[in-house]
C-alpha positions as CSV (number, residue, x, y, z in Angstrom):
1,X,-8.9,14.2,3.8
2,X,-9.7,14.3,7.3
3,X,-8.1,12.3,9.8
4,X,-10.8,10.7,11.8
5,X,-12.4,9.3,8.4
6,X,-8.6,7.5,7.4
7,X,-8.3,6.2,11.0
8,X,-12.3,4.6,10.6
9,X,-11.2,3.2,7.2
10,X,-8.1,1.8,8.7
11,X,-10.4,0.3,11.4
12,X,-13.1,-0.9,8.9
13,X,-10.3,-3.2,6.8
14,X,-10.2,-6.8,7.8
15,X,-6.8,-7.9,9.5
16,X,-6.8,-11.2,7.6
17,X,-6.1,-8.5,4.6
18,X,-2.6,-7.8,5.8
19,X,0.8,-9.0,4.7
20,X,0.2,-12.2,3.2
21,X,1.1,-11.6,-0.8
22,X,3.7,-9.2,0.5
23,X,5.5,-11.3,2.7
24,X,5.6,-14.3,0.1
25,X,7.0,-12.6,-2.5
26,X,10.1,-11.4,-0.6
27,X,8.6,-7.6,-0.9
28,X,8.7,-4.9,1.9
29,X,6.2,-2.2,1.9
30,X,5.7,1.1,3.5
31,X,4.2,4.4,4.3
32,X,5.9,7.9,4.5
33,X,5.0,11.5,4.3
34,X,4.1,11.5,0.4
35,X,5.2,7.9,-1.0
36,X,4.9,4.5,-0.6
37,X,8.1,2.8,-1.0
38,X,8.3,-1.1,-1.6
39,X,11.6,-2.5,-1.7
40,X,11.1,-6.1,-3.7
41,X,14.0,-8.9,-4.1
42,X,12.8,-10.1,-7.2
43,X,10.5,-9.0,-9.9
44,X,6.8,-8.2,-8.2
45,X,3.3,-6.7,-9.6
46,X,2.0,-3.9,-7.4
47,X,-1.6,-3.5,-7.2
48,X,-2.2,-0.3,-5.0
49,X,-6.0,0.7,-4.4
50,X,-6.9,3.6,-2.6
51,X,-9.5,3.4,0.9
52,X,-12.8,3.6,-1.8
53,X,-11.6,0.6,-3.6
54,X,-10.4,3.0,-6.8
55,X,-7.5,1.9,-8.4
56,X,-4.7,4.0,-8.3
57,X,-1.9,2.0,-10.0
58,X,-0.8,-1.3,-11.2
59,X,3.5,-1.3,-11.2
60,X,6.2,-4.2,-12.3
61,X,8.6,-3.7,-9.8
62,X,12.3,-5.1,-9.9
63,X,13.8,-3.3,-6.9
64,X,13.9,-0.6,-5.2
65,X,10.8,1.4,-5.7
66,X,9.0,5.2,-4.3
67,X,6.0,5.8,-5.5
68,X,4.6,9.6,-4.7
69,X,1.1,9.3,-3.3
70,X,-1.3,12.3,-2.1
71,X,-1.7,11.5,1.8
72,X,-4.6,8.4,2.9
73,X,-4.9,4.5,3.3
74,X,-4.1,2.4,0.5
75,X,-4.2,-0.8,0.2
76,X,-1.1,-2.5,-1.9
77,X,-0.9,-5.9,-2.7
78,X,-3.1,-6.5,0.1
79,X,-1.7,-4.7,2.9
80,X,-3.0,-1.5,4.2
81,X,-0.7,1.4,3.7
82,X,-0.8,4.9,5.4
83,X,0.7,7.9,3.5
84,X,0.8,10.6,5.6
């Protein structure tokens, strides 16, 4: 991937898209070098699409959770996510 095209991805994704499913179901989620990790205080379906709009993975999540990720946006459960 190249930088520049993640950044214009970023840019191109409506704000109104961000935390809203996340922050109602008592879920954090986040971005590090290789992962995502969601940390969710109840059971929670994570729907994470990469910055084409693929699919990537659907998850049941009960706690704590790191998912390994090759580096780009995603988008999960409607908020954008950077792996880097």
């Amino acid at each position: 991937y190249h930088e520049n095209d993640v950044v214009e991805a970023w840019k191109a994704i409506p704000e109104d898209s961000a935390i809203e499913s996340a922050a109602n179901s008592n879920t954090t989620i986040y971005g590090t070098k290789g992962a995502i990790h969601i940390y969710a205080t109840e059971a929670t379906q994570i729907t994470i699409y990469n910055a084409q709009g693929v699919l990537v993975t659907v998850a049941n999540v009960e706690s704590n959770t790191t998912i390994q990720l090759a580096p780009g946006l995603y988008i999960v459960n409607n908020k954008k996510v950077l792996v880097f």
